[in-house]
Structure formats: C-alpha cells, structure tokens
C-alpha positions as CSV (number, residue, x, y, z in Angstrom):
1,X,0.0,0.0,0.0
2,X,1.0,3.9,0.8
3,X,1.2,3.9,4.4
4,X,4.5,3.0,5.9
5,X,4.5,-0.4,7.8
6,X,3.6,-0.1,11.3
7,X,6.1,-0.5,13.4
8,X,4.7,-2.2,16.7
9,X,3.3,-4.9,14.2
10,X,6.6,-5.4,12.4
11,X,8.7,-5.4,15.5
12,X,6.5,-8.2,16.9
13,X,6.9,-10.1,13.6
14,X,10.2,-9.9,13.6
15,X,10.8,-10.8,17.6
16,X,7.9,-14.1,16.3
17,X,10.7,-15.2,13.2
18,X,13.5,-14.7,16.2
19,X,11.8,-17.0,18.4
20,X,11.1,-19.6,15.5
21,X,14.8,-19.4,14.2
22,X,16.1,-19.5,17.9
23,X,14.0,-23.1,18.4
24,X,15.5,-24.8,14.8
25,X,18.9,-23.6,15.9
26,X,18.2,-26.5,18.6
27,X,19.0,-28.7,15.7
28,X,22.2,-27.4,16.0
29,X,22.9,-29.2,19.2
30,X,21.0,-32.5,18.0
31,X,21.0,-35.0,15.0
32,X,21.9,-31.7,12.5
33,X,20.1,-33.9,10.1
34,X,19.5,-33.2,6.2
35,X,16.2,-32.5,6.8
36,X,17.0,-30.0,9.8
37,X,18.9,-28.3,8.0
38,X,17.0,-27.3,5.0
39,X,14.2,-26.9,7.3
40,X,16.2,-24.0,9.1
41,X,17.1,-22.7,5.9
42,X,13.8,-22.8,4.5
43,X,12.4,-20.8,7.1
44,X,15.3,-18.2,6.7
45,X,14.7,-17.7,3.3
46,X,11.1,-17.6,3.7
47,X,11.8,-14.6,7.0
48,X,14.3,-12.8,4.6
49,X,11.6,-12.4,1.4
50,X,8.7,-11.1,3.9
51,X,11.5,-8.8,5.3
52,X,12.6,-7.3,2.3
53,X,9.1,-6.6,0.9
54,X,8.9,-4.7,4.4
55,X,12.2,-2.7,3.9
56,X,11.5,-1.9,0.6
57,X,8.2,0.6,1.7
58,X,11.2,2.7,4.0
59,X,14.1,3.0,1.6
60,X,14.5,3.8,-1.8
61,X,16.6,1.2,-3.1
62,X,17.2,-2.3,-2.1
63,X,20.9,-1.8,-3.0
64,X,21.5,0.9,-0.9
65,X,19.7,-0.6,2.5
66,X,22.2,1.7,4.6
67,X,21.1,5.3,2.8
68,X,24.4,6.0,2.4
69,X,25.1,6.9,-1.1
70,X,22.2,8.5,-1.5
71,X,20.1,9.8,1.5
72,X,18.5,12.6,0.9
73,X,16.2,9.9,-1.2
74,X,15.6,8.0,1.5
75,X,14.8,11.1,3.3
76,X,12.0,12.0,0.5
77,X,10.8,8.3,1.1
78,X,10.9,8.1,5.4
79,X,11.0,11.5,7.0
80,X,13.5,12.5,9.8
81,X,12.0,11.5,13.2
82,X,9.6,8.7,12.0
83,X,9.2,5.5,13.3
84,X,10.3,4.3,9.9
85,X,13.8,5.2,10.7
86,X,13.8,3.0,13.8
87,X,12.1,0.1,11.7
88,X,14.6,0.5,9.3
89,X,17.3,-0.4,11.8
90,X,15.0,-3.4,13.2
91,X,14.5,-5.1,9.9
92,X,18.1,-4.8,8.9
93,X,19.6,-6.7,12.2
94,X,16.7,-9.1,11.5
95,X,18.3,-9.9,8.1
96,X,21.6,-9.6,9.3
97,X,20.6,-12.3,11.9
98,X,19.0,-14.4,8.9
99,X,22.1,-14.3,7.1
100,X,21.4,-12.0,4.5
101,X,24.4,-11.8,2.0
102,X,23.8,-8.4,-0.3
103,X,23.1,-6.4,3.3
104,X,26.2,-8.0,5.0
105,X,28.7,-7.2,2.0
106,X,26.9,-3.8,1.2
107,X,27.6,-3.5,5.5
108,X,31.7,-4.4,4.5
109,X,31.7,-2.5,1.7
110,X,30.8,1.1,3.6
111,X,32.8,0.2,6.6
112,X,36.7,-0.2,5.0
113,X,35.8,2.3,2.8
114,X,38.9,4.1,2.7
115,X,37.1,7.1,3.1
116,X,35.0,6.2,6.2
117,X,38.4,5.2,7.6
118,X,41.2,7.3,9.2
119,X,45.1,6.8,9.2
120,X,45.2,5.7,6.0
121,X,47.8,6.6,3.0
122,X,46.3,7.0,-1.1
123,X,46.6,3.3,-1.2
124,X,44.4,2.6,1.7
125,X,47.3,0.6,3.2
126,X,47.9,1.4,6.7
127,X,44.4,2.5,8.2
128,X,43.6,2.5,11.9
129,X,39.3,1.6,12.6
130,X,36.5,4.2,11.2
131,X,36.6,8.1,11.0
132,X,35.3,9.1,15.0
133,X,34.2,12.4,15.6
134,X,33.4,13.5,18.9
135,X,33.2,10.3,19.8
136,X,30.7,9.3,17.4
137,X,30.7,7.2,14.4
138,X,29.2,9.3,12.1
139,X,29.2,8.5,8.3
140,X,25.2,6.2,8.8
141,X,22.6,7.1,11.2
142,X,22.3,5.8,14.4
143,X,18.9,3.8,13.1
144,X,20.9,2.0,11.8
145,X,24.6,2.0,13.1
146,X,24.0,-1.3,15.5
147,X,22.9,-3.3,12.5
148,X,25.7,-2.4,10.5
149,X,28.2,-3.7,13.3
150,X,26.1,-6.8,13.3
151,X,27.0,-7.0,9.9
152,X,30.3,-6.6,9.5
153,X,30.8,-8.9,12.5
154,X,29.1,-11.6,10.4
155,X,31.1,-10.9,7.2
156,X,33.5,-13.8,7.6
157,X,34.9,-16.5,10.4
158,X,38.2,-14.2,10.6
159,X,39.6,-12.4,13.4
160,X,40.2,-9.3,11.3
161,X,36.5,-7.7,11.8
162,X,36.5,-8.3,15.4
163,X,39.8,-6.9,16.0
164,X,38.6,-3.5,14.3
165,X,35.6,-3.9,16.5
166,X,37.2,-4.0,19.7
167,X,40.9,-2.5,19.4
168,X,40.0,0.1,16.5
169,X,36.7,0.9,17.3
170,X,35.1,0.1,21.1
171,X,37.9,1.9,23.0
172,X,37.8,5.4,21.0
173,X,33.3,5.8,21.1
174,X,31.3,6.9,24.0
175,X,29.1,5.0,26.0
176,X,26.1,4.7,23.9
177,X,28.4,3.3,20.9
178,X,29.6,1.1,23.1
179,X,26.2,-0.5,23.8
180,X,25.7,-0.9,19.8
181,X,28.6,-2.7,19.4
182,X,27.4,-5.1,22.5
183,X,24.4,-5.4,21.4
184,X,26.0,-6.6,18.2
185,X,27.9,-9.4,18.8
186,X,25.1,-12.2,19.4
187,X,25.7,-11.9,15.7
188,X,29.3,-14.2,15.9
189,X,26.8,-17.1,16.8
190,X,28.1,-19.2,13.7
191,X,31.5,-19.3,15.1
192,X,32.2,-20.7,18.3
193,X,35.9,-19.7,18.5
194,X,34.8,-16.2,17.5
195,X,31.8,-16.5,20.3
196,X,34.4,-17.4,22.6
197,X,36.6,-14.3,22.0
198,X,33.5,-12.1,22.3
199,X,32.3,-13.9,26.1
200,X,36.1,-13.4,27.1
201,X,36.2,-9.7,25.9
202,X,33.0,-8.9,28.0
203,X,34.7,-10.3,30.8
204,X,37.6,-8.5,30.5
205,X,37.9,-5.0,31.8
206,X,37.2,-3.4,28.8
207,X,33.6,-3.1,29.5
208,X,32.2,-1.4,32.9
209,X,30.2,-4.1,35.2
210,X,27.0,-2.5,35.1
211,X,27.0,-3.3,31.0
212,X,28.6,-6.8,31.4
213,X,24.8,-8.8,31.9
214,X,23.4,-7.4,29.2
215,X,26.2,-7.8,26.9
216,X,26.0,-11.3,27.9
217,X,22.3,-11.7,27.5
218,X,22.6,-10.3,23.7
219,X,24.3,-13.1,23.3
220,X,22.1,-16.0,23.8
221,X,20.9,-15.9,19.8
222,X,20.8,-18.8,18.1
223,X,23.7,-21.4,18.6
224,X,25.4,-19.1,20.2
225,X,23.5,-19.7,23.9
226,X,25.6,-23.1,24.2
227,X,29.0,-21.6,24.4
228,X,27.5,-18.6,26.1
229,X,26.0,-21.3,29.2
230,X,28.6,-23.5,28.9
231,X,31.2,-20.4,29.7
232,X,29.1,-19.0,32.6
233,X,28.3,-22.1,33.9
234,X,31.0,-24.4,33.9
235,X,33.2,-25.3,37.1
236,X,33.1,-25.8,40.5
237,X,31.0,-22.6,42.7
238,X,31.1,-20.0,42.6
239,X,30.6,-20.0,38.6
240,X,31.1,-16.6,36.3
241,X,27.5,-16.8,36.4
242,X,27.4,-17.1,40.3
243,X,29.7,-13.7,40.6
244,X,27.3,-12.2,38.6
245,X,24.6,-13.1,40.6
246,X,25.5,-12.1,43.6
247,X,27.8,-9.3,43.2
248,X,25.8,-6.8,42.4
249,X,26.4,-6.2,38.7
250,X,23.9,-3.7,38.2
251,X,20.4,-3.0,38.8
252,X,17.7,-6.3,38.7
253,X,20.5,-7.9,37.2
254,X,20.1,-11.3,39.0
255,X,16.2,-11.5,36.2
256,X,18.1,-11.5,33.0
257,X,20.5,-13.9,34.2
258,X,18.1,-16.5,35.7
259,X,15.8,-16.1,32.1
260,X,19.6,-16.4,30.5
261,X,19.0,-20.3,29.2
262,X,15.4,-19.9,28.3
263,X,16.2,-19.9,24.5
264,X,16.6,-23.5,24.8
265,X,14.6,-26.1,23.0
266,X,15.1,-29.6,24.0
267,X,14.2,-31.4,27.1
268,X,18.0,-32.8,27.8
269,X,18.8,-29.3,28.1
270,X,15.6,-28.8,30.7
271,X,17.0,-31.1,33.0
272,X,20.5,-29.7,32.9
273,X,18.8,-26.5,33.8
274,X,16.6,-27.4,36.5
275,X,19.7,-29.1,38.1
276,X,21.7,-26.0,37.9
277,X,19.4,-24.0,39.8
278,X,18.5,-26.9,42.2
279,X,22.0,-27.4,42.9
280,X,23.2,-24.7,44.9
281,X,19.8,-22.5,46.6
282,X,22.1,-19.1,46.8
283,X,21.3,-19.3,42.9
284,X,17.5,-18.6,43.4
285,X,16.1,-15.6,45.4
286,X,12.5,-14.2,46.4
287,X,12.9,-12.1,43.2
288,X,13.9,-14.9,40.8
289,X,12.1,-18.3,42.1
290,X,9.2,-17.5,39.5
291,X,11.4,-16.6,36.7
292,X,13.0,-20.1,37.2
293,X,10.0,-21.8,36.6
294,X,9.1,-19.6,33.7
295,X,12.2,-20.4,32.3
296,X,11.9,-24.1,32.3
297,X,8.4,-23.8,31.0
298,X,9.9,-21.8,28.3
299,X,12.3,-24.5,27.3
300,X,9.4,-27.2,27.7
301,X,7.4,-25.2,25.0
302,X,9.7,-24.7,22.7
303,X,10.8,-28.7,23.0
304,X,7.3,-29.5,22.4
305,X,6.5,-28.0,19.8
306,X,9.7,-28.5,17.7
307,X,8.7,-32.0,17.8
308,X,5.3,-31.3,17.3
309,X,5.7,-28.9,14.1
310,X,8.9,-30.1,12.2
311,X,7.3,-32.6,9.6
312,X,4.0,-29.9,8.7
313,X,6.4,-27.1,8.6
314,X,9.2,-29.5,6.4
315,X,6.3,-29.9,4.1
316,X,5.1,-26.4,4.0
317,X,8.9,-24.6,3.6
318,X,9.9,-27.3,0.9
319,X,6.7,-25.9,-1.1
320,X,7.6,-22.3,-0.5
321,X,10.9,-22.8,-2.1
322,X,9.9,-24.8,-4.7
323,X,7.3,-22.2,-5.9
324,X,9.7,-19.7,-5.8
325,X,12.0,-21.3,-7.5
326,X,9.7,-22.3,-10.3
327,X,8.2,-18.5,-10.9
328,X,8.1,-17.4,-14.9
329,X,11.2,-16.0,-15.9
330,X,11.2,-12.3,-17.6
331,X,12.0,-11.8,-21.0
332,X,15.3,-10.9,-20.2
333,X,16.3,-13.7,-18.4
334,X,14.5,-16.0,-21.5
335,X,17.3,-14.0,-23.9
336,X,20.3,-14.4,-21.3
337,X,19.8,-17.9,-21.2
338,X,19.2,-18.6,-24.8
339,X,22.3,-16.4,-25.9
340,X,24.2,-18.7,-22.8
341,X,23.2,-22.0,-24.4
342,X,24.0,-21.1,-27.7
343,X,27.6,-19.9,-26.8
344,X,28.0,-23.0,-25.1
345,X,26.6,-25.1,-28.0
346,X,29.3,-23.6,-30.6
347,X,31.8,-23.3,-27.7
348,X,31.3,-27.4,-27.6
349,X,31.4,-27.5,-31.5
350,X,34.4,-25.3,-31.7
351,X,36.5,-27.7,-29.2
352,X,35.5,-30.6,-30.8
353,X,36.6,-29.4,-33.9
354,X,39.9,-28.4,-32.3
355,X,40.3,-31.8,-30.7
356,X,39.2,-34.3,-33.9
357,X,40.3,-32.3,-37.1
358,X,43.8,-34.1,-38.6
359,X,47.4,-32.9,-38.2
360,X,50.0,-32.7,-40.8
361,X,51.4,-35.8,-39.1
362,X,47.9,-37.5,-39.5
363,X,47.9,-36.7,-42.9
364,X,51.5,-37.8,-43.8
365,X,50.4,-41.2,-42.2
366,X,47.0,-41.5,-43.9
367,X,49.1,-41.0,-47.1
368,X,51.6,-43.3,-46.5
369,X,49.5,-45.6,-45.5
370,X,47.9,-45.7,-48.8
371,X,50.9,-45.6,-50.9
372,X,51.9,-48.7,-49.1
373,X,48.7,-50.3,-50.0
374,X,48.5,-49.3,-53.4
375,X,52.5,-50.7,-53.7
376,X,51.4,-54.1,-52.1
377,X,48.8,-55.1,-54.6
378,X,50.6,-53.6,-57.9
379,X,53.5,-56.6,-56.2
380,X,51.0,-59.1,-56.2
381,X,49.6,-58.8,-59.4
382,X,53.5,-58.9,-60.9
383,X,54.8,-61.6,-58.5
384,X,52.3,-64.5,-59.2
385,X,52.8,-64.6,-63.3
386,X,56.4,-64.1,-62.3
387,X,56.2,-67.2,-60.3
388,X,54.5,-69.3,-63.1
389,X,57.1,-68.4,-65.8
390,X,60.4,-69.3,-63.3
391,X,58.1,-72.7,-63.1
392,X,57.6,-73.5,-66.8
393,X,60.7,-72.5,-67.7
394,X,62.5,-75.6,-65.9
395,X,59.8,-77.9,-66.9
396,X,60.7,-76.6,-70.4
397,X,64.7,-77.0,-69.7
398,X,64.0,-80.6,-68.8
399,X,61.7,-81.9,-71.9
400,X,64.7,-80.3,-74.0
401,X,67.3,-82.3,-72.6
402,X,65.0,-85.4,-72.8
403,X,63.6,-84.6,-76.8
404,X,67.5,-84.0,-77.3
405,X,69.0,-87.1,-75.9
406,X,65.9,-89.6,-76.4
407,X,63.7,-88.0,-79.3
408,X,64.9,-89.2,-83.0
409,X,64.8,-87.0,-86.1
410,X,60.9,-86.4,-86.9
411,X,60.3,-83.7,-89.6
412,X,56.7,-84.4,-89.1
413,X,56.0,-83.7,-85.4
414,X,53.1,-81.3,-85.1
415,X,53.5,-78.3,-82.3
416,X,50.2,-77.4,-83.0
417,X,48.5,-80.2,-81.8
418,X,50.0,-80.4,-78.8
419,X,48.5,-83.2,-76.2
420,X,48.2,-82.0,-72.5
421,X,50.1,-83.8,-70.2
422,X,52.0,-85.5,-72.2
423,X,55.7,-87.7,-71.5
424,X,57.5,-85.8,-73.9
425,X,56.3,-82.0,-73.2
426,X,56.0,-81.7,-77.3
427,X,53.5,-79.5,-77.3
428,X,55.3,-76.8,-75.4
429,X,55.5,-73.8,-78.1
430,X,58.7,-72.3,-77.3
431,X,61.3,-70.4,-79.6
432,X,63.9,-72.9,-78.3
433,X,62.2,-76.0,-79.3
434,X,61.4,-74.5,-83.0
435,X,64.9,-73.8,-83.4
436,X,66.1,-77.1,-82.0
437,X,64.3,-79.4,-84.6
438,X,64.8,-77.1,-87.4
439,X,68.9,-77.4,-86.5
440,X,68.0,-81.4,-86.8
441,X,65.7,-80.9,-89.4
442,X,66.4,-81.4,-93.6
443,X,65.1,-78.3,-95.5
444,X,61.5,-78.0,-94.2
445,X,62.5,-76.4,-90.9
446,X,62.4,-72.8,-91.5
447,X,58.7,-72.8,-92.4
448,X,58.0,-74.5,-89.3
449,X,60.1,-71.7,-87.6
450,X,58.3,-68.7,-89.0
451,X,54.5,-70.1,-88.7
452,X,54.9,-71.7,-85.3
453,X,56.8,-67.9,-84.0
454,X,54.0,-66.4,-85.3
455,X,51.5,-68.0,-83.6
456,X,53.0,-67.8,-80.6
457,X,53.2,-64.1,-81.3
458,X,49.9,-64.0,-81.9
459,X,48.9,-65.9,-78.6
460,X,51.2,-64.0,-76.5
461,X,51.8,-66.9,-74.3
462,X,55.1,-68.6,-73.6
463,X,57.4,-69.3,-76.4
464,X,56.8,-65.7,-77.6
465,X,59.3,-63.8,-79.1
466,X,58.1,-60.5,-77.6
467,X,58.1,-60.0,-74.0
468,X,54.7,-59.3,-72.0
469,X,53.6,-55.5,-72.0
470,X,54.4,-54.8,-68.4
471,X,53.6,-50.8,-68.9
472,X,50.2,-52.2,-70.0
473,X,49.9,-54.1,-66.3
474,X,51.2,-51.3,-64.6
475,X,48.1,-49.0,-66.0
476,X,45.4,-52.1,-65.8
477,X,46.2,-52.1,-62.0
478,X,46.3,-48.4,-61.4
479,X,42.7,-48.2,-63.0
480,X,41.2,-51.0,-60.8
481,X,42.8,-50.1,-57.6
C-alpha cells in the first residue's frame, strides 16, 4: 500500500521469526540432520523475502539498504523522526541475523571504505578503525549504526572484523556506541571460537560491570547460547555466572540472568537446567524463584513444539521454495539464457573441432598408409605370373634335354597339336624347341620356324618372341585399384 508499515506490528513479527529461528537452531545441538537443515534454511529464506518486501516501503533502493550513497532519497521516502527510521534499523539486524548476504557485503563495503576510515595513506594501506568524531561514528545514522556492526561482525569467520571492533573501534566511542557494538555481537553465533573471543572480551575489563549482563544476555541468539552457558556455567561454585549473581552487577540484574537459558529447546537441556538452579539454593532468590519456573516452562514449550511442528512445517517450507524457484522468468532472463546455451553449443562444437580435425602428421600417415597399400597389390599382381614363368621355364629345360637325348629326327611332329600332359612335353611352343628341330631338321625347318613364331606371337603366351607389356599391367592395376 501507501502507508508505511507499522512499526509495533513489524517489531513483533520480527521478535515471532526470532523465536522460530532461535528453536531450529536447537537442531544445531542434535542429530543436524539433512532435513533440519533445510528446514532451518527454508524458514530463513522464507523470513528474509517477507523482510525485504517490508524494507522496501522505507528506503529507496534495495541496493542501498544503509542510505548511504544517497540519503537525501531515502529522506523523500521516510522523513527525519519517524518510526520508519527505527524500523529501518530493526528489519536490517533481522536480516543480518538471517544471514542475508547483499546487506552484509553492502555493511563491509561502507565500513573499509577508505574514506569512512582514518590513518590511511592514497593506497588505503595502513588505516587504523573508522573516521570518529566527537566520539561518534558518524558516516550512517544511528537507526541503523548497531545493524551495521552486526553485519560486518558476520562478514566472515576471521579475526580481522572483530579486532577493528574491539581495538580500532570500542575503545575510542562513547558509551552509547559502546552498547551498539554489544548489542551486536550475538551476531558471531556461527562461530564458536569467535563467540568465545566475544564472552572473554566482556569479561575482561574493557567493559564497565553494570554493562557486562546485558552484553551477555545479547548473546544468547541462536547457537550461540551453548558456548554462552557453557562459559558461565562451567566449574566448581562459585561459577562466572554465580559472581554475577551475587555481586551486584547492576540494577535487577540477577532476572536477565536467571531467564539467560530460556532460549533453549530440547528437554535434555531442561533437565540440565533445572539441576543448575536446584543445585546450589544461593542461585534462586524471592525475586527470581518465578522466573525459574518460567524459564523451564519456556524451554518445555519450545521442546514440544519443535517435535510437534517439524514434519507440517518441512512440508510447507519445501513448497515455499519450490514455488519460488519455479516463478516465470522475464524476457530478459529467456534472452540471457538462450544467448548462454547457444555460446556454449558452438563453444562445444568449436572444441571438438579443435580436438578431432587431422594434423600434418595424421595426414603424412593417412598417405603413406595408402601408398603402401597401393605398392602391395601392384606386387601381387606382378609376382604371381612371375612365379609361373620361373616354373615353366625348368619344366621346359627338362623336356629339351629329354627330346634332345631320347627323341629321334621327326620332320613331321606337329607343335600345333599339342597333347596336355603328355611324356615328352611336345606341345610346349617355345622359340627354343622350334629352333632345335629345325637345326635337326632337312630343309623344311624354316617354315616351321616362321609359322609356329607367329603363332606364338599372336597368342602372347610362352614361347613368344616378344616379351609381356608390363607398362600395359602397370596402368590395368592403377585403374582397378
């Protein structure tokens, strides 16, 4: 609609989504299943999306949640001195808290500025914490100055941000700074080693007693109330949390610290409590013997109905995300991915073209290859009539030594008529034979010689005068192969 969103209504929705996340961080501490998991994610996503569409009726752009690069639009959009400022604040810790990325990196961003930051040379090397005026930190509003701390404590699991927290910022603010930045540091809950550095820098002198309870009681979000009970807790009495009990740490102190564990969700952790308190009766006074019981009734509820809500909420989360996922996508989008898959389809055909087209190697082998071929079967069409010729020519040397040695003077024997097969291998037409009966012959012998050459001129086979036409092979098997 027009009309801002109301901030009492908000504020209570937003302390509801707290209490909710606070109860699946119990999963934390348990099985940690698959299913857990996604059901604690589920729920963040779902808490982030209602709290942007909130945000988004204060500022006047998303990308700039902090109005820092341009606030006088903000300004046009949520007046000075509304409750919209104050909201503003509220719904950004709440994403902070839900882990959401663009508000903590936008949160980083601002903060090492170079120009939000003092000390430091034209290369931004060499800077010392943020630009402190009177005490203050000036360059964001103080709507919104806890949140950012929030966030740039939760940027990473390094040590860097929360040594510019507490050495480069805490000591050089005043006191009202100072409760921002504790007020902040519940945010460290998904690292216990950072938790740990932020429970042993409130109990360190560095911040006065009378802030030192509620520091601690800021930091019993999410997982981070195990190592937060665990370090008050723990030892023989009198306990850290014993001290502060009874030494007078400030005003109705000795309330928040008995309602301390009553974030807890499971009932192993109810009986741990109940024995805490029931161990030692300096631990509950007239003031605090209700809030005990309130406390464990707290930590009953929340047990019970965790168990009693985790499958119809799984089922309901799972859907959210799935529709969301499966919204129509805008033109633009259609184009970007069309353009994306056909890059990647000629990209593919590109590389595979690269990867399977022949070398000059490939090439030279392919040819030689062929060559080789081509020279084996021109050899094997010249070696096998080869063969047969070396094999009738010493069948023919024999039947000339036997016609000459056994074989008497016939004028009348008749090549033509040669007999397959036969003893004498007479019908062998060979120049040697002709000549060799016409030298035995009486006068008749050349006209044997001449028509008996030509013939086996004409046939071509052996006994020819002329040799075969090799040249003539040589093309014959280049045209067939």
């Amino acid at each position: 609609g027009q009309s801002f969103p109301d901030y009492p209504t908000w504020n209570l929705i937003i302390q509801s989504m707290s209490y909710m996340d606070d109860i699946f961080c119990e999963f934390v501490f348990e099985g940690n299943t698959a299913d857990e998991q996604s059901l604690r994610q589920y729920f963040r996503a779902l808490s982030r999306d209602i709290l942007r569409r909130a945000l988004n009726f204060i500022i006047d752009d998303l990308d700039d949640p902090f109005c820092f690069d341009e606030p006088e639009k903000c300004e046009e959009v949520c007046p000075d001195n509304e409750d919209c400022n104050i909201l503003q604040g509220v719904i950004i810790q709440a994403l902070v808290r839900f882990n959401d990325r663009d508000i903590i990196t936008e949160s980083h961003r601002i903060w090492y500025n170079c120009a939000q930051q003092r000390g430091c040379d034209q290369y931004c090397n060499g800077c010392s914490g943020p630009n402190i005026t009177d005490s203050r930190i000036q360059f964001v509003t103080e709507d919104v100055l806890q949140a950012m701390i929030s966030a740039v404590l939760t940027y990473d699991s390094s040590e860097d941000n929360i040594d510019e927290i507490f050495n480069r910022t805490y000591p050089f603010v005043n006191i009202e700074q100072q409760t921002y930045i504790l007020n902040a540091l519940g945010s460290l809950y998904f690292s216990e080693s950072l938790t740990t550095k932020a429970l042993e820098f409130i109990d360190s002198d560095a911040v006065s007693p009378n802030q030192k309870v509620n520091a601690y009681v800021t930091m019993k979000q999410c997982s981070a109330r195990e190592t937060l009970w665990n370090f008050l807790t723990e030892g023989e009495y009198p306990t850290r949390w014993d001290n502060l009990f009874t030494g007078g740490s400030g005003l109705f102190s000795d309330v928040p610290l008995t309602q301390l564990p009553d974030t807890f969700a499971s009932t192993s952790r109810y009986e741990n409590i109940s024995a805490f308190f029931a161990e030692n009766p300096a631990r509950v006074n007239e003031g605090t013997a209700r809030r005990v019981n309130q406390t464990l009734e707290s930590v009953s509820v929340r047990a019970t109905w965790k168990v009693s809500s985790e499958s119809t909420l799984q089922e309901y989360l799972r859907q959210y995300i799935v529709d969301q996922d499966s919204r129509g996508l805008k033109v633009w989008e259609i184009i970007l991915v069309t353009l994306a898959c056909c890059g990647g389809l000629i990209l593919m055909v590109v590389a595979f073209w690269g990867i399977s087209r022949p070398t000059d190697s490939d090439r030279m082998v392919y040819y030689m290859s062929m060559k080789r071929q081509k020279k084996m079967r021109r050899k094997s069409s010249q070696g096998a009539p080869a063969a047969l010729t070396s094999s009738l020519g010493h069948s023919l040397d024999r039947s000339l030594r036997t016609n000459s040695t056994q074989q008497p003077n016939d004028h009348n024997v008749d090549l033509t008529e040669a007999t397959p097969g036969s003893s004498n291998n007479a019908n062998i037409l060979e120049e040697e034979v002709v000549q060799q009966i016409n030298t035995n012959g009486n006068g008749n012998g050349n006209g044997a010689k001449s028509g008996d050459m030509e013939m086996s001129n004409q046939q071509g086979g052996y006994g020819a005068t002329e040799a075969f036409n090799y040249s003539r092979l040589k093309e014959d098997d280049e045209q067939t192969s």
